[in-house]
C-alpha positions as CSV (number, residue, x, y, z in Angstrom):
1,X,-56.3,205.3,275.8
2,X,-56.7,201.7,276.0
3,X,-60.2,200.0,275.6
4,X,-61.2,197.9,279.3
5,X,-60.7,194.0,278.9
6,X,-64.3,192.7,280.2
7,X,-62.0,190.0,281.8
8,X,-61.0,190.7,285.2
9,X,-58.6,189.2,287.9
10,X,-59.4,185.9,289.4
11,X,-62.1,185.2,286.5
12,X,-62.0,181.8,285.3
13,X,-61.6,181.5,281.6
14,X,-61.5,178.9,278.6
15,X,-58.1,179.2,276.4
16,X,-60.0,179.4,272.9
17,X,-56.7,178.8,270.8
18,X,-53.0,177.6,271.1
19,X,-51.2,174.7,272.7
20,X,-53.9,174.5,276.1
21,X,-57.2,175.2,273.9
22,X,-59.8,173.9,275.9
23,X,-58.0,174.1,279.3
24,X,-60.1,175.9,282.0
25,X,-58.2,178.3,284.3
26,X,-58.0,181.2,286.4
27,X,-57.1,184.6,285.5
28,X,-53.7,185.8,287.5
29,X,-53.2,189.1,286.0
30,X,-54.6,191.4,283.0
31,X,-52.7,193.8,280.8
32,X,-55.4,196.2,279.1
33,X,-53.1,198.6,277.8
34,X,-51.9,195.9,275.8
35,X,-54.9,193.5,275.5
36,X,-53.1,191.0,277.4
37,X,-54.0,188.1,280.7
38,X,-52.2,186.3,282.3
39,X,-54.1,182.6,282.6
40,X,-52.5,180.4,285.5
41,X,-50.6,177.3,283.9
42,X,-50.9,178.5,280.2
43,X,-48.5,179.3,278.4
44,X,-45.7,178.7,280.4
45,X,-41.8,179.1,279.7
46,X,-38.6,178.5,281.7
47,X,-36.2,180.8,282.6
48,X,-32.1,180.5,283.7
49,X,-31.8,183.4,286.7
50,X,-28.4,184.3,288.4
51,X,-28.2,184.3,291.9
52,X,-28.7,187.4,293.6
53,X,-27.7,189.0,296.7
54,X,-29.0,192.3,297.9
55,X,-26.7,193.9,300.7
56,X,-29.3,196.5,301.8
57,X,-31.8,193.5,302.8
58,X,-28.9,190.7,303.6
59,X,-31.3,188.7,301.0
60,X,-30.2,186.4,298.5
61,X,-32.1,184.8,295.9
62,X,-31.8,181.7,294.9
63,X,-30.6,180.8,291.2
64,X,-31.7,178.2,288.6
65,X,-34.6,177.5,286.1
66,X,-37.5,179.0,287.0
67,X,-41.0,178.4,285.4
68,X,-43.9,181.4,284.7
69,X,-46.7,182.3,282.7
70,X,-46.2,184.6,279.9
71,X,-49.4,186.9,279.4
72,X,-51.3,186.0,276.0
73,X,-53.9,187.8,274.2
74,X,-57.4,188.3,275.5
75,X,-59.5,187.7,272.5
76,X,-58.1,183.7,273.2
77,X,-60.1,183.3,276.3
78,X,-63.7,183.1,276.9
79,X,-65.2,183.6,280.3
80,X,-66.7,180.7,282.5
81,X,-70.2,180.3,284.1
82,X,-71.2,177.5,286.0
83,X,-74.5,176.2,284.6
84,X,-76.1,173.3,285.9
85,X,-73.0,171.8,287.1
86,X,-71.2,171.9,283.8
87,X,-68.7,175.1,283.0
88,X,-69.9,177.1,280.0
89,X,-68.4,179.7,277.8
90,X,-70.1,182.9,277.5
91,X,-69.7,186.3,276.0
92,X,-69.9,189.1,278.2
93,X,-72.1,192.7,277.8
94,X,-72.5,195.4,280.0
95,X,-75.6,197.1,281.2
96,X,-76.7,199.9,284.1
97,X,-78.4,199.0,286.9
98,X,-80.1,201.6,289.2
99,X,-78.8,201.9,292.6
100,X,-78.9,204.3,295.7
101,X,-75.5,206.0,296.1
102,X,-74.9,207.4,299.6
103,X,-72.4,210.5,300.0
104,X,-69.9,211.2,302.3
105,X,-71.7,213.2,304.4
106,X,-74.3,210.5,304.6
107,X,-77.3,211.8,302.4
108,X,-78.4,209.4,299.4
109,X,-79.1,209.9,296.0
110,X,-80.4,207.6,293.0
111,X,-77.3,206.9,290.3
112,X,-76.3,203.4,288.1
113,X,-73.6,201.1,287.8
114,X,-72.4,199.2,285.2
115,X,-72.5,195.2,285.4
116,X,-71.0,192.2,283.7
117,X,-74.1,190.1,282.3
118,X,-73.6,186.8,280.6
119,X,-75.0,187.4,277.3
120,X,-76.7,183.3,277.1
121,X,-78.2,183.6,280.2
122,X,-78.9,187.5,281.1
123,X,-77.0,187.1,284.4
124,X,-74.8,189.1,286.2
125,X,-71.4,187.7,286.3
């Protein structure tokens, strides 16, 4: 089983490495499985498609070169925090926080859940 990127979805990350290092950017799609994201306008590449036409739908796509991000490898990005106006990388931890969980039936009962904190700062993310 694969490990869980502590990146997420819509995060906004700093490319660490590669062509873009330095560029600051937001997270369009993660791959844990294969320790992959996909960071919009990083890493992108063109591609020739044939026009298509689907007779179930009546639709038909349109052909050509068509740009999109390729995924590249998480341990190149650095989350984001916003810290006195000025984006800063951080490394990311995990800690348990105690909460009231409520049932379905509507009774309560005292559990935790994990958080994102920003290792620098000690903030949840």
């Amino acid at each position: 089983m694969a490990k869980a990127l502590r990146i997420k979805k819509n995060d906004h990350v700093l490319v660490l490495t590669g062509e873009q290092a330095g560029t600051v950017a937001r997270v369009i799609g993660v791959y844990p499985k294969v320790r992959k994201v996909k960071v919009e306008g990083v890493n992108i590449v063109k591609r020739h498609v044939k026009e298509k036409y689907d007779p179930r739908t009546g639709q038909r796509t349109k052909g050509g070169a068509v740009s999109s991000e390729l995924p590249i490898d998480a341990s190149n990005v650095q989350l984001v925090m916003r810290e006195g106006g000025a984006d800063v990388g951080t490394r990311l931890s995990s800690t348990r926080h105690e909460v009231t969980k409520r049932r379905r039936d509507g009774s309560e009962y005292p559990g935790t859940r994990g958080v994102r904190t920003s290792v620098k700062t000690g903030k949840e993310v």
